[in-house]
C-alpha positions in Angstrom: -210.2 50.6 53.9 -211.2 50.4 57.7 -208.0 48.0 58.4 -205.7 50.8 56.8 -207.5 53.5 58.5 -207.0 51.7 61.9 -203.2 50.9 60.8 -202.0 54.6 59.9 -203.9 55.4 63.0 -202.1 53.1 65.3 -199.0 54.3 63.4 -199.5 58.3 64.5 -200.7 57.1 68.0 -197.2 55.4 68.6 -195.5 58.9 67.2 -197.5 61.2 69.4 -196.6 59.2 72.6 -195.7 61.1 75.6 -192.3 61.0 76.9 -190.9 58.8 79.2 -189.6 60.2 82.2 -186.0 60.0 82.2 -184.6 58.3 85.4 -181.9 60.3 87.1 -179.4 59.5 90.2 -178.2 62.3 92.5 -175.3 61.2 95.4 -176.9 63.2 98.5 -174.5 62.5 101.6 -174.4 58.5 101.9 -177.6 58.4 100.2 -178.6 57.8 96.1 -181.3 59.7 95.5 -183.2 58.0 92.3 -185.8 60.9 90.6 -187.8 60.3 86.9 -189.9 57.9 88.1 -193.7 57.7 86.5 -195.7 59.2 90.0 -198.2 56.7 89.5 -195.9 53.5 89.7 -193.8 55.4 92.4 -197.1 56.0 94.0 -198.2 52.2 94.0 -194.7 50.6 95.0 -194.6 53.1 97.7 -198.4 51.9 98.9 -197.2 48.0 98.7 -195.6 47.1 101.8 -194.0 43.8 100.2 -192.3 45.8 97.5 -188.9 44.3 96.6 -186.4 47.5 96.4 -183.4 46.1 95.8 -185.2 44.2 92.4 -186.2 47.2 91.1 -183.5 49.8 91.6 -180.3 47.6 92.8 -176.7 49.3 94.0 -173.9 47.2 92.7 -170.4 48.4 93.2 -168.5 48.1 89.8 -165.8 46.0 89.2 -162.7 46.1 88.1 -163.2 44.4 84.6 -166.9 45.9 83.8 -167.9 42.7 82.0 -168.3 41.3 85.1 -170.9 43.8 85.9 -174.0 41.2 86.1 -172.1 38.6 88.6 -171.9 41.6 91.2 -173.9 41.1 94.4 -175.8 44.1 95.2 -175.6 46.6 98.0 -177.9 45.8 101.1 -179.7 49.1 102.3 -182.1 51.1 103.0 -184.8 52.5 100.0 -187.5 54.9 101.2 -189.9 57.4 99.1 -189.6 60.8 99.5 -190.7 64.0 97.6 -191.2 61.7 94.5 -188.6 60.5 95.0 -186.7 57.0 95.6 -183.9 57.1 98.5 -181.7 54.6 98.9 -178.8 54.6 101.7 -176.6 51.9 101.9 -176.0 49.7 105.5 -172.3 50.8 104.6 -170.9 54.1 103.5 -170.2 54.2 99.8 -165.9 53.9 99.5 -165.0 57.1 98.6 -162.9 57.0 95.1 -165.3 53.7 94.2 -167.3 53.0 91.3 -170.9 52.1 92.1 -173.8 51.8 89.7 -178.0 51.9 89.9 -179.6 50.0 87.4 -182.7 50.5 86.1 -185.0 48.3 84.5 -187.3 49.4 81.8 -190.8 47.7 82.8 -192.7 49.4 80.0 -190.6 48.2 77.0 -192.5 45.9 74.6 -195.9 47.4 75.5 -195.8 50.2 73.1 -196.9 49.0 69.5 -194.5 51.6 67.8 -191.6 49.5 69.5 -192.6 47.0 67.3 -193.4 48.7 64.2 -189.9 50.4 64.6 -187.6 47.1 65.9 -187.0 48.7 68.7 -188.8 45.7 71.0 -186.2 43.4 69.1 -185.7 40.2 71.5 -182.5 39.8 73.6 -182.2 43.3 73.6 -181.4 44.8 77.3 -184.6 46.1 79.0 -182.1 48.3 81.5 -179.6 51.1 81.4 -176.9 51.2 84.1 -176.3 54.4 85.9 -172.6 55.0 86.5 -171.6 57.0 90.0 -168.5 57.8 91.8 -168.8 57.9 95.8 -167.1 61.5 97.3 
């Protein structure tokens, strides 16, 4: 009886979960300004000197045939925190009328027991969504 107590419990825990941020991009000038970020991971990247950037939120430009999306090399720049928020400003201007995209990886997937439970933490699956962005 204490097992299936424990179970339905785990069960409702993974329902009520809180919300994920969602991760938004914003073109401000020459700069890609990246918001939806959990404060407390923004907070300890921004504190960590060594913090790879361009790992966690690359620029790619997209090409022409968009299954070639993961041979692109990404877009050297600038990223700096500000207001919450991630800025990134490429050592180039963005081409106006060209396709870029930001793509972000989902470090939390798979840690959730619900993700489980549901097959949503189903192997081979991406752990990233690609946000699409047109330079003006």
């Amino acid at each position: 009886m204490k097992i299936f107590c424990a179970f339905i419990l785990l069960i409702i825990a993974g329902c009520s979960g809180t919300q994920k941020p969602v991760v938004t991009i914003q073109l401000t000038g020459q700069s890609i300004k990246i918001t939806g970020i959990d404060p407390l991971i923004l907070n300890d990247i921004a504190r960590d000197s060594s913090a790879d950037w361009q790992s966690l939120f690359p620029v790619y430009l997209m090409p022409d045939d968009s299954d070639m999306k993961d041979y692109q090399e990404e877009q050297p720049g600038k990223y700096q925190v500000q207001n919450g928020a991630v800025l990134f400003t490429p050592d180039t201007p963005f081409t106006k009328t060209k396709t870029y995209f930001v793509r972000c990886y989902d470090h939390s997937s798979g840690k959730d027991a619900w993700n489980y439970i549901s097959g949503q933490g189903k192997r081979g699956a991406p752990h990233y969504i690609d946000l699409i962005f047109r330079a003006q």
